[in-house]
C-alpha positions in Angstrom: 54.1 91.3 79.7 54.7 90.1 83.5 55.2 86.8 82.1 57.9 87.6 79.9 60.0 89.9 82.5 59.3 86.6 84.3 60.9 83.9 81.8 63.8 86.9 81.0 65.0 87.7 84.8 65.9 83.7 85.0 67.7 83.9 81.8 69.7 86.9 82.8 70.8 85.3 86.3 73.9 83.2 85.2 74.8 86.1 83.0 75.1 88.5 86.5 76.3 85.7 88.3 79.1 85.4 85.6 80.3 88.9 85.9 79.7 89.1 89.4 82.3 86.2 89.7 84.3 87.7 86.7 85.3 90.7 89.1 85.7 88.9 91.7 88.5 86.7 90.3 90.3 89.9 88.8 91.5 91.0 92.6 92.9 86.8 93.3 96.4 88.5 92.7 95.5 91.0 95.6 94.1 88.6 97.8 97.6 86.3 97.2 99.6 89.3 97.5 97.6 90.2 101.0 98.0 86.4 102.6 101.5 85.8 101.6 102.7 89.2 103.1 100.7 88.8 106.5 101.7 84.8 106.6 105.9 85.7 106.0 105.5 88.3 108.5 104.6 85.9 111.3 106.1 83.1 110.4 109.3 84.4 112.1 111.5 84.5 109.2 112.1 88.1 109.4 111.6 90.5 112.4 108.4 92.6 112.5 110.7 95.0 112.0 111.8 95.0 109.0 108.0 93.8 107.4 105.3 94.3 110.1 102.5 91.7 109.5 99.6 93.8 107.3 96.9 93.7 109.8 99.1 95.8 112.1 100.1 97.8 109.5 96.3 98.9 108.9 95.6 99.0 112.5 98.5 102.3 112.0 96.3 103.6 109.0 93.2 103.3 111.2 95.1 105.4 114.2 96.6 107.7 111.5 92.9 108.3 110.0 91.4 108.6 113.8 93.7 110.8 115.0 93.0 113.2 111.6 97.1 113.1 110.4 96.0 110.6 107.7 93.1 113.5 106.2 95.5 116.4 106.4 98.6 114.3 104.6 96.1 112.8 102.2 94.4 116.0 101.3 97.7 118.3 100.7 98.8 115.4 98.4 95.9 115.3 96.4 95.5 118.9 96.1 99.3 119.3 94.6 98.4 116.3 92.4 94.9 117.4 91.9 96.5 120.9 91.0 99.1 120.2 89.0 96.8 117.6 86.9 94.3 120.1 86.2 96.9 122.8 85.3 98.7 120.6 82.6 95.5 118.9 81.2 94.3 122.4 79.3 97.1 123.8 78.4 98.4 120.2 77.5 95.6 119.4 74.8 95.1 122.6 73.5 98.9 122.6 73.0 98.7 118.8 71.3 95.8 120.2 68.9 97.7 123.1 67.6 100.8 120.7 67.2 99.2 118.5 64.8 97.2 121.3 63.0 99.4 124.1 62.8 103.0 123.6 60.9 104.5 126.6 62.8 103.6 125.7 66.4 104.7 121.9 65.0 108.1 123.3 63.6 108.8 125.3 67.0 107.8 123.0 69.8 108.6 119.2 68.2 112.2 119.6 68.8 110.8 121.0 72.7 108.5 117.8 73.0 111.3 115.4 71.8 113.6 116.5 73.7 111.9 117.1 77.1 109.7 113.6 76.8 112.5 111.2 77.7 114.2 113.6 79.9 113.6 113.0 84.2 111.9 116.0 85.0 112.6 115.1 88.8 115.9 116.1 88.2 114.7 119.6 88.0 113.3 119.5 91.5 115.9 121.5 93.0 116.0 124.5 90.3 112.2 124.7 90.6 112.8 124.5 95.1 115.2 127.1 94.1 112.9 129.4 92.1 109.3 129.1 94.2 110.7 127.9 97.7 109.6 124.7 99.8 106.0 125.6 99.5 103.1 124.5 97.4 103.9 125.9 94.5 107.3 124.2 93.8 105.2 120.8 93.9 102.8 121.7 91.6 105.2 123.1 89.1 107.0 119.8 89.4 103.9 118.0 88.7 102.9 120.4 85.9 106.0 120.3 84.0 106.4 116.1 84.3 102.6 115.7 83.5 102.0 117.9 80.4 104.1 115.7 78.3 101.9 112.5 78.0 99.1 114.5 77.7 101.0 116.6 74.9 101.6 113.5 72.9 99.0 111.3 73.1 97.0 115.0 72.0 99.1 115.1 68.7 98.9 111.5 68.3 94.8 111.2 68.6 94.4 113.8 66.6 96.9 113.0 63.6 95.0 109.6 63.6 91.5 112.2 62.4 90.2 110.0 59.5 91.0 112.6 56.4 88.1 111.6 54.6 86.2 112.8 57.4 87.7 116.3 57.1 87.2 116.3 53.8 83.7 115.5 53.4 83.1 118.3 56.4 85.0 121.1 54.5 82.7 119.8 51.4 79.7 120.2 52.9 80.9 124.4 54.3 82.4 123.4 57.8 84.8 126.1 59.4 88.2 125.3 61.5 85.4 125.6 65.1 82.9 123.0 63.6 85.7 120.8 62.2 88.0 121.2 65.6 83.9 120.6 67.9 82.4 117.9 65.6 85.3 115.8 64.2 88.6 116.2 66.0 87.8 116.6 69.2 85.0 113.4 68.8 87.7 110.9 67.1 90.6 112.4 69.1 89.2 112.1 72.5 89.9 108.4 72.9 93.5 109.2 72.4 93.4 112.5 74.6 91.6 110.6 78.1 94.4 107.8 77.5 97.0 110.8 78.0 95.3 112.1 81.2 95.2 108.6 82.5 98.8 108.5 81.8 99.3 111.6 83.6 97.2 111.3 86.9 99.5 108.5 88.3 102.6 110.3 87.1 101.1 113.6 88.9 100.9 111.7 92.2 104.3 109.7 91.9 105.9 113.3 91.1 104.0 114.5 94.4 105.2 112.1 96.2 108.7 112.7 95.3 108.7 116.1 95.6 107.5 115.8 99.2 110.1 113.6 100.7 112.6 115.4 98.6 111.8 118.6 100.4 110.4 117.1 103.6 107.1 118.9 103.5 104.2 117.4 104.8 101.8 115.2 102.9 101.9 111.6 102.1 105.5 111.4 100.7 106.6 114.1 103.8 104.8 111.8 106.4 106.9 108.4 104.9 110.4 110.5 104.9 109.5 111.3 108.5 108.6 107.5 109.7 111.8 106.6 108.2 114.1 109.8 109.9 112.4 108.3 113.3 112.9 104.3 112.6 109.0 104.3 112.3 108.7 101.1 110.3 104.9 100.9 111.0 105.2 104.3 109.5 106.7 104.1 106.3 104.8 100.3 105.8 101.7 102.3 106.3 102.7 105.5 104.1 103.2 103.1 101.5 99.8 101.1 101.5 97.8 104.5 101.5 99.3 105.9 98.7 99.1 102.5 97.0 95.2 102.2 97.5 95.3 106.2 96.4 96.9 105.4 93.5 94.3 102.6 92.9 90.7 104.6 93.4 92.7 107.4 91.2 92.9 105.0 88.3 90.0 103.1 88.7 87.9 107.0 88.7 89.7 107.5 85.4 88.4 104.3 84.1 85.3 105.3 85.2 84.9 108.8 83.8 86.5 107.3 80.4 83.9 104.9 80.5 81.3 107.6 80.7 82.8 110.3 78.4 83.4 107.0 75.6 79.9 105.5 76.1 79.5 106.1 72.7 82.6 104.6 71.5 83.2 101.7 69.9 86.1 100.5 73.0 83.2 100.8 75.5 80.5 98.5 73.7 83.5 96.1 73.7 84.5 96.1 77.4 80.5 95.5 78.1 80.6 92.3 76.1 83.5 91.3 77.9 
């Protein structure tokens, strides 16, 4: 036995070594994107001014995140995003379910869907500042009402896509609605569903974003409008990297948790042969 671990962990090493590298050569973009912004900075071609040289512009995050403004900002952010997110995800699938599986709730809220898909929900930022005020709770409706749409969709579209046969052969066999809706739908659909919430997250933190600056509130987006009121350069430069790496880790935890809800699927056997 300890001589075949022995012959297989040498075998095994190129393949590690292989992905290792793999992953590596995925962030080359990043790393280019990095150099060529801190080399223009200082070459003198434009004042530091205008594009401050990206090691000063994380030595500001560091000062921000030290002196505890970069916590606060980042936390009320994520907690409207967070908020929102959450609130449109439930309401948002169950919604998409009864869409596809009910012809009434279809006949009443396809003309809604179509309609409000395409449409900026930004623009309703001042009706909804208007209705719940400058506080929290304007934000989050914001975020709820742009959000629940991709999730709505991509919902009606995962589980439309429900191989018939399936259904069939369960209603053959005595399923009810519950055991169809637990065993089948929600099993095929759900590939379809978690590409509608990881549609939705980065809109909830764009629309987050937005609505803080537009109302000057504090947060990420509030602490950017307030750099830029003041001529704070560094500021707004380093507003915009943190909610750029934000936005990153939120999408890479998505790809995460899909990976881990799917690891049965057929997508995620795929990606590990990759």
């Amino acid at each position: 036995m300890a001589r075949i671990e022995a012959v297989r962990a040498p075998a095994e090493a190129p393949q590690i070594a292989g992905a290792l590298a793999w992953r590596l050569a995925r962030w080359t973009s990043i790393a280019i994107l990095v150099i060529a912004w801190e080399g223009f900075a200082r070459s003198g071609a434009v004042t530091t001014f205008m594009l401050p040289p990206l090691s000063m512009v994380f030595e500001r995050i560091w000062d921000d995140a030290t002196e505890g403004d970069l916590l606060v900002n980042l936390g009320l952010t994520l907690y409207r995003a967070f908020a929102g997110f959450a609130i449109a995800a439930v309401p948002g699938v169950l919604l998409g379910i009864l869409i596809a599986r009910r012809a009434p709730v279809r006949w009443f809220f396809d003309p809604v869907i179509s309609v409000g898909f395409p449409m900026p929900k930004i623009a309703f930022i001042p009706i909804i500042v208007l209705w719940f005020g400058f506080y929290d709770l304007s934000k989050i409706s914001i975020v709820v009402f742009d959000a629940i749409f991709p999730i709505i969709t991509a919902t009606v579209a995962g589980t439309r896509g429900v191989d018939r046969n399936l259904l069939w052969s369960a209603r053959s066999l005595g399923a009810n609605e519950r055991e169809l809706l637990r065993e089948i739908i929600l099993p095929a659909a759900l590939p379809q569903i978690l590409t509608g919430l990881q549609v939705a997250l980065p809109i909830a933190l764009i629309v987050t974003i937005i609505a803080e600056m537009t109302t000057a509130s504090s947060g990420l987006g509030g602490e950017m409008l307030h750099s830029s009121r003041f001529v704070d350069s560094l500021g707004v430069f380093a507003a915009l990297v943190e909610i750029a790496i934000v936005g990153l880790l939120l999408i890479k935890a998505m790809a995460v948790v899909r990976a881990r809800l799917l690891h049965w699927h057929q997508e995620t056997r795929q990606a590990k042969t990759v």
